[in-house]
C-alpha positions in Angstrom: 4.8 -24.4 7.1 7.1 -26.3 9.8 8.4 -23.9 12.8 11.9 -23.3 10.8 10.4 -22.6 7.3 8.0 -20.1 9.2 11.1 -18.1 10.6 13.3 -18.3 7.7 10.6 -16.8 5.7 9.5 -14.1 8.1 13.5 -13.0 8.4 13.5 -12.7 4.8 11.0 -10.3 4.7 13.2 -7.8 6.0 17.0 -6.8 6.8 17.6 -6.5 10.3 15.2 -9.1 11.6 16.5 -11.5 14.1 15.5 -14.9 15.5 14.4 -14.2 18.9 16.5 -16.7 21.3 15.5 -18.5 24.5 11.9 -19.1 23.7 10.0 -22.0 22.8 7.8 -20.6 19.8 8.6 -19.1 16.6 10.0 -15.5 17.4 11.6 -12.6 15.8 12.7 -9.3 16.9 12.4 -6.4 14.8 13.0 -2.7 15.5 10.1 0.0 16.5 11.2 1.9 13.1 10.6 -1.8 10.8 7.5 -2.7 13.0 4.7 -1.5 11.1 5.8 -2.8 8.2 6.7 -6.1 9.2 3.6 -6.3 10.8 1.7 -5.5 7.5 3.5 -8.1 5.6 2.6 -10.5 8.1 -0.8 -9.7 7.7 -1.2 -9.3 4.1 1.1 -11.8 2.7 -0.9 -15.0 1.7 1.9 -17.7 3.3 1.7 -15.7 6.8 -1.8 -14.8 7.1 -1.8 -13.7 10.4 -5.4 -12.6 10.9 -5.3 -12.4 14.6 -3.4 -10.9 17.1 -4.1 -12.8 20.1 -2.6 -10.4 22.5 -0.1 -7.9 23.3 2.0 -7.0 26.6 5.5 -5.9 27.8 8.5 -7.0 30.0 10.2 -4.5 31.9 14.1 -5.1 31.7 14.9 -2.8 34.2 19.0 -3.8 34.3 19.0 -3.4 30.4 17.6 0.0 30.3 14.5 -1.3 27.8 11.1 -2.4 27.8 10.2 -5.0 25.4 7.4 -5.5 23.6 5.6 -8.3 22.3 2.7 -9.6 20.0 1.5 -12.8 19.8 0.1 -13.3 15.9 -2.0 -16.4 14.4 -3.2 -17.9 11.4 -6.3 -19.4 11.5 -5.9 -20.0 7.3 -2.8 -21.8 8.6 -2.9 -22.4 12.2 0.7 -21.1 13.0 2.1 -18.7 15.6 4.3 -16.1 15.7 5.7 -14.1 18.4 7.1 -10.5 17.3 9.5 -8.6 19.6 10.2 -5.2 20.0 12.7 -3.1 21.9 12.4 0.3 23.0 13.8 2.7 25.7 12.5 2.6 28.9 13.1 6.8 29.2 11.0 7.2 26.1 9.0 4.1 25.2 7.3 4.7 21.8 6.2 2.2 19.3 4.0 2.9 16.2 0.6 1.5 16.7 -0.7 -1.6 15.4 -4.0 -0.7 15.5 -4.5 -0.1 12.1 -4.2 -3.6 11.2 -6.1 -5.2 14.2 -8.7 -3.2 16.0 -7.7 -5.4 19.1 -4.6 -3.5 19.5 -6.3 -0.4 20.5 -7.3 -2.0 23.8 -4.2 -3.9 24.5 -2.2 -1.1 23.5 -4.7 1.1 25.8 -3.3 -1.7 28.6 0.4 -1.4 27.9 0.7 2.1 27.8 -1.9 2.4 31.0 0.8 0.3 32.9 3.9 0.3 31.3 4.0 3.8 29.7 4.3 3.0 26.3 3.5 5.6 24.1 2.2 4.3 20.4 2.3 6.9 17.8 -1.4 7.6 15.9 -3.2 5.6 17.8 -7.0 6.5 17.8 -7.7 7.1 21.8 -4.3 6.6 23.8 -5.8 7.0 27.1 -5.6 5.1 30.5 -7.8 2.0 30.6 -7.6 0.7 34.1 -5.9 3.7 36.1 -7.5 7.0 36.8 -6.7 9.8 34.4 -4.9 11.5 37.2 -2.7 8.2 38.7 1.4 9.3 38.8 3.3 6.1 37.3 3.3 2.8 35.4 2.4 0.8 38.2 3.9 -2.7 36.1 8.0 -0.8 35.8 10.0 -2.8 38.1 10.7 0.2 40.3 7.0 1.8 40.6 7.1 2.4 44.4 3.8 3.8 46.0 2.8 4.2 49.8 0.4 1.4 49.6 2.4 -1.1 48.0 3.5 -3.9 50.4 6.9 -4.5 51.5 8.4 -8.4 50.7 10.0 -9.3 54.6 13.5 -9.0 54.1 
């Protein structure tokens, strides 16, 4: 499936999915509330067969109030890619987890949250990964600020 057939198929799936613009790889962006489900079809449906998600992060959007997320899918029945994108609320960043569907997630989900303060609803063990248990901030928002953070010369 070329890049164009992949996305028209993937925005069929659902109402309310978008092409996700400026990017040079197969994207959509979906809302928290259709992501599970989306993400299920992607991974059950025979002509997607995403098997893999290769990782996970976040982009802190500071100036538009949001933090987005996104996963990076691929076949290995098909050998396509697919980025997924989700938007959520920088003063209450929750997303459900994709765990369920790739055990993966539970560690780069650990990551996010650890750093960016996502929140994913039923994860298994949402707990800091690199940060101590007690740490005060998401040290990877645009405006963490900490006393041992080093000042850019003005």
């Amino acid at each position: 499936m070329d890049t164009e057939a992949l996305i028209l198929a993937v925005t069929a799936l659902q109402a309310g999915l978008s092409r996700r613009a400026n990017i040079d790889m197969p994207a959509v962006q979906v809302s928290a509330g259709s992501l599970l489900a989306l993400m299920g079809a992607l991974r059950q449906d025979e002509r997607f067969a995403f098997d893999m998600l290769l990782d996970h992060t976040a982009i802190d959007w500071i100036e538009q109030d949001r933090i987005e997320l996104l996963y990076n899918l691929y076949s290995t029945t098909h050998g396509h890619y697919l980025m997924v994108s989700v938007s959520v609320p920088r003063a209450n960043p929750v997303a459900p987890t994709v765990s369920t569907l790739w055990e993966i997630a539970q560690w780069q989900e650990r990551e996010v949250y650890d750093l960016f303060g996502v929140r994913y609803e039923n994860h298994p063990d949402l707990r800091r990964l690199f940060l101590d248990d007690d740490w005060q901030g998401y040290p990877l928002r645009k405006d963490y600020k900490d006393e041992h953070m080093l000042e850019l010369p003005q």
